[in-house]
Phi, psi and omega in degrees: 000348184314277240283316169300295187308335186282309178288028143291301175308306196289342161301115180247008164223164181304326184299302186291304182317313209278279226293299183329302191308330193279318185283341186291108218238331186255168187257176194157174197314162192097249191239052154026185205293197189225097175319324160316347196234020179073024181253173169169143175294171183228142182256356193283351175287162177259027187218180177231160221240155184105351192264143166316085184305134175284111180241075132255045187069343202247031148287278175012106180248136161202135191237095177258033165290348181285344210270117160240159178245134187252122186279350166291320191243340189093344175257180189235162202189144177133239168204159111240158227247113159218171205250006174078014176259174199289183175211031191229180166276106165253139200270347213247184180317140145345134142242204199226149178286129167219083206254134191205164196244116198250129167290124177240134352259164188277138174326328209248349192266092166250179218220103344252174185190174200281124200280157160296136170253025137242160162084194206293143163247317243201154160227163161282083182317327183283009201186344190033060184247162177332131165219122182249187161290179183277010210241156147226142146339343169122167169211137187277197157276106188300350204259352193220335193223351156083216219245124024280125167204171200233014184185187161251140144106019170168160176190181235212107139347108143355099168129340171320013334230157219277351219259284194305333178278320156349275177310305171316282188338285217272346165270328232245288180304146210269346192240159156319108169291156257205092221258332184306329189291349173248244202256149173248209214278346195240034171091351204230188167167160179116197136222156314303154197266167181217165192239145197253338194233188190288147196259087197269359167276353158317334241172128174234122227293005158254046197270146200282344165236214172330159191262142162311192199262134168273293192195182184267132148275192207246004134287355173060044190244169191265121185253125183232173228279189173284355166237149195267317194203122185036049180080014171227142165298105173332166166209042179240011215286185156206202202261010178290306211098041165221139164207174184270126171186194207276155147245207186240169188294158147193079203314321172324325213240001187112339207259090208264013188213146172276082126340144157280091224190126174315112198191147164246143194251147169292151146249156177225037171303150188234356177290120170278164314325133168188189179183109141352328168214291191218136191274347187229179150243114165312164193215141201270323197279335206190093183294127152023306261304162186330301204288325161294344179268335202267344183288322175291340192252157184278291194301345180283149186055022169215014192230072179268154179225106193269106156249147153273134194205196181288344186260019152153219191214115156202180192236124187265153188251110182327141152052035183214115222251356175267124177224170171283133186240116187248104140329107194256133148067035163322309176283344199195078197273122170313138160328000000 
């Protein structure tokens, strides 16, 4: 119940408490999975639940053979079977074996529409582990409000995207942060874990063409690394962070031809405002724009937050995953 009970803790209104809840979108200790959004437990793992993910990965079950790909539209149907442990070296905190079945795509994911901005948008296909939004439920003051928190002497709002309360933390707190509460090298954290940022164990960010296939959104369209070509940056994106173009064969998962097909790409820019893995669910017919995305979220342009960090005091808009996606160095992308 841990994982839950903290974004529970960290809602101080009734407004925030009702927005955690709406987001617990994925399953995990608590209130398990959550059949509206196409998840339910499972028995087919090889592990039992409640047993201790090993984190040098090899615990991990993940069964995408139920997944098929239609290369006329890019998405993928079907199902996949994972037990949430990680499947990378995590450097951080044990999480607990939980095996479950998630539907792609899920009943509640329409194209387009508004991604959950707590709990799962996504799973990783090599591990079926969580890919969330840029967002946490908030970190208290440890000195005054207990756990969650990651220091004294400051804390991050519900809504916040995890890079900038980061930052905010590491200008603003009277104590050490306290760094396991945020992403460790593959992006992720937590129980159960997820990954909030670009999942760069996923994937391999020097690859000589297209970036490989990452994971499924929960739209069932295919999410892949940050690069369209040789070490260059899409610079076509639109603002879910999907467009239509060629992708790589990657016959394991179905994909036995390179096709022009609606797919997202990850980021990894450290510049705020921005989100790391998708601000929407996308439509291949009528790419995303700003105003329209932000039409789909309650909080954009009304939830401002005046933060700090070393590089100045500006304000940010809560819960809210739509920005314009600018590629910095699209044409000529840094290693």
């Amino acid at each position: 119940y841990a994982h839950y009970a903290k974004e529970l803790h960290a809602s101080k209104t009734r407004h925030e408490f009702d927005r955690v809840l709406r987001g617990l979108q994925g399953p995990g200790p608590g209130p398990g999975p959550d059949n509206s959004n196409g998840s339910s437990p499972s028995s087919e793992c090889d592990t039992t639940d409640g047993d201790t993910c090993d984190n040098d990965g090899s615990t991990n079950y993940c069964d995408t053979s139920k997944l098929s790909y239609d290369m006329s539209t890019g998405k993928f149907s079907g199902s996949v079977v994972t037990n949430e442990c990680n499947d990378q070296l995590r450097q951080y905190k044990s999480a607990s074996a939980s095996c479950e079945e998630q539907t792609i795509p899920s009943p509640s994911a329409t194209n387009p529409g508004a991604t959950p901005l707590l709990g799962r948008i996504a799973m990783t296909l090599s591990g079926g582990i969580n890919i969330y939004s840029a967002f946490e439920a908030g970190f208290n003051d440890c000195s005054t409000d207990g756990m969650p928190c990651a220091c004294s002497g400051a804390s991050c709002p519900g809504g916040m995207d995890v890079r900038t309360c980061e930052a905010h933390l590491d200008h603003s707190c009277t104590t050490t942060v306290d760094y396991e509460m945020f992403m460790d090298s593959c992006g992720g954290h937590a129980i159960p874990y997820h990954i909030h940022v670009d999942p760069v164990c996923n994937y391999i960010s020097s690859d000589s063409g297209h970036s490989t296939l990452v994971g499924v959104s929960l739209d069932g369209y295919g999410i892949y690394g940050k690069f369209e070509t040789a070490n260059q940056r899409p610079c076509d994106l639109d603002v879910c962070h999907g467009h239509v173009g060629s992708v790589p064969v990657q016959e394991e998962y179905g994909v036995d031809k390179s096709v022009e097909v609606y797919h997202y790409h990850v980021q990894d820019t450290d510049i705020y405002p921005y989100t790391w893995t998708l601000g929407c669910y996308g439509d291949p017919d009528t790419p995303m724009d700003l105003e329209t995305c932000k039409s789909l979220y309650d909080d954009c342009d009304d939830d401002m937050y005046t933060v700090e960090t070393d590089d100045g005091t500006f304000e940010v808009d809560l819960y809210c995953p739509c920005f314009d996606v600018v590629q910095e160095g699209c044409d000529a992308a840094e290693m």
